[in-house]
N, C-alpha and C positions, 0 to 999 in steps of 0.2 A: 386848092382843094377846098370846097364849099362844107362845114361841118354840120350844117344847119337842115342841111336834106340826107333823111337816111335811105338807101339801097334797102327794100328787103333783103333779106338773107335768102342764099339758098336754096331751098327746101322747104321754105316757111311759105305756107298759103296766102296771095295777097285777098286784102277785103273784096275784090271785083272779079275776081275767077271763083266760077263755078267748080265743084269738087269733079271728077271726070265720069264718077254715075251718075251725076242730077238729069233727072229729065227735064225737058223745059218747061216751063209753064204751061202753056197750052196746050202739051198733049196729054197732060191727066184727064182720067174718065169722069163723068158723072159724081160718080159714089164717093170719091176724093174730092170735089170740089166742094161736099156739102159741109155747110161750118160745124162746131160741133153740139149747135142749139136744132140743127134742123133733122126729123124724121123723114128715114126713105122715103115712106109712103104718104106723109100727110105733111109735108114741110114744115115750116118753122117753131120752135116749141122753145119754151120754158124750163125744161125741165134740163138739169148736168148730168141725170144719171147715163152710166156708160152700159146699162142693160142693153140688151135687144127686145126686151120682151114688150110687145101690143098688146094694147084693151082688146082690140078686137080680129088678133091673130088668131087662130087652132090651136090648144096647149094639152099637154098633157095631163088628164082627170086625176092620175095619181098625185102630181106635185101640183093641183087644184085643193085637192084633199089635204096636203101633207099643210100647204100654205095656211089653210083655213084653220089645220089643228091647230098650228104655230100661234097661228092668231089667238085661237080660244085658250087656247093655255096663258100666253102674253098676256088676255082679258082676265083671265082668271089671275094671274098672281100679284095683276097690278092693281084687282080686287083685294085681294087678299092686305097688298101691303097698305092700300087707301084703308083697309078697317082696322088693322092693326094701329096706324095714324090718327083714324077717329076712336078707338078704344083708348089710347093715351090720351088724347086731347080733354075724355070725356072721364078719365080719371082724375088728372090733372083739374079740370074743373071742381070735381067731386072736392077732390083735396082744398080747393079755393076756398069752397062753402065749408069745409067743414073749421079750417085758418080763421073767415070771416066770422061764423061761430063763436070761434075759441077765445079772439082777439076781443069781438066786444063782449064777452062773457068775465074776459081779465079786466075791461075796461070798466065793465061794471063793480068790479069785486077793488078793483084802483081805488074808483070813486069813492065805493063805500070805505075803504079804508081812508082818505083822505076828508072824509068826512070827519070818523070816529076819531084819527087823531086830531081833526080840527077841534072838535069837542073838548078831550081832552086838553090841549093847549088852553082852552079859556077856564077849565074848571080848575087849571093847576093855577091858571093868573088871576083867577078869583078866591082860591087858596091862600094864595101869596104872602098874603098878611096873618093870614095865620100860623101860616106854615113858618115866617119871620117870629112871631110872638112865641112859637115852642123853641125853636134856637134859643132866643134871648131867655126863654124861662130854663131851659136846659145849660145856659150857662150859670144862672143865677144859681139854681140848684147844684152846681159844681162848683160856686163859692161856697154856696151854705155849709157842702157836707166838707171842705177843706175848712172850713171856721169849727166846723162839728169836731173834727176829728185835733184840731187845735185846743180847744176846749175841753176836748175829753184829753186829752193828754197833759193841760195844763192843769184838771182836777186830779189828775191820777200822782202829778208831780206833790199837787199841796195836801191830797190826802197821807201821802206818806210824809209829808215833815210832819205832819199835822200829828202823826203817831209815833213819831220820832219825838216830837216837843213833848207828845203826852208821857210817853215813858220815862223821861227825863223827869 
């Protein structure tokens, strides 16, 4: 027994029989032979859609009419939504200018601040020495009044012997 060849089964359709309503190829009509690019009337086209409807069939004026509304409303809202689009755009701009404004206006007000404390840094380093010279006189003066207050406490000490000796 060869395992290598299988029997269809059954019941199972082989790939070389025809189904038993196929008609054969050759006796479809016309209108079944055209592919699905080509027009009854004017043969071969470009176009996939699966309409029936011709340029230059007889149609009916009401859905001529209804078509054309569809159209103009379709015109109108994609109007509508194109201004809406250029109305942000041209906010959104607005807003640009008024940033670009704001920015170099802080830019300017930067500057001058960086200026003024440039200024200042050199007038405090040209300060410096003096500003050094009241330190060192503020310590001096914080010797003196601790000598002062030495002083005054060492007379207050010898004025009282000093009246002490005298009473004696």
């Amino acid at each position: 027994m060869d395992t290598s060849r299988k029997e269809p089964e059954a019941g199972a359709p082989s790939a070389h029989t025809q189904p038993p309503d196929a008609l054969p190829r050759n006796l479809l009509d016309d209108e079944e032979r055209l592919s699905s690019f080509d027009s009854p009337k004017h043969g071969p086209t470009l176009s996939t859609s699966t309409s029936s409807f011709e340029a230059l069939d007889p149609h009916d004026p009401n859905l001529s009419h209804l078509a054309s509304l569809m159209f103009s409303h379709t015109s109108n809202y994609l109007q509508g939504e194109l201004s809406a689009v250029l109305e942000d755009y041209t906010l959104l701009e607005q807003m640009n200018r008024a940033t670009i404004t704001k920015y170099a206006d802080m830019r300017q007000i930067g500057g001058s601040v960086s200026r003024a404390l440039k200024d200042l840094n050199e007038k405090y380093l040209a300060l410096q020495p003096y500003l050094d010279q009241i330190d060192q006189i503020e310590d001096s003066v914080t010797k003196l009044e601790a000598a002062a207050y030495k002083l005054d406490a060492y007379s207050k000490r010898l004025e009282t012997k000093f009246k002490s000796l005298e009473k004696k």
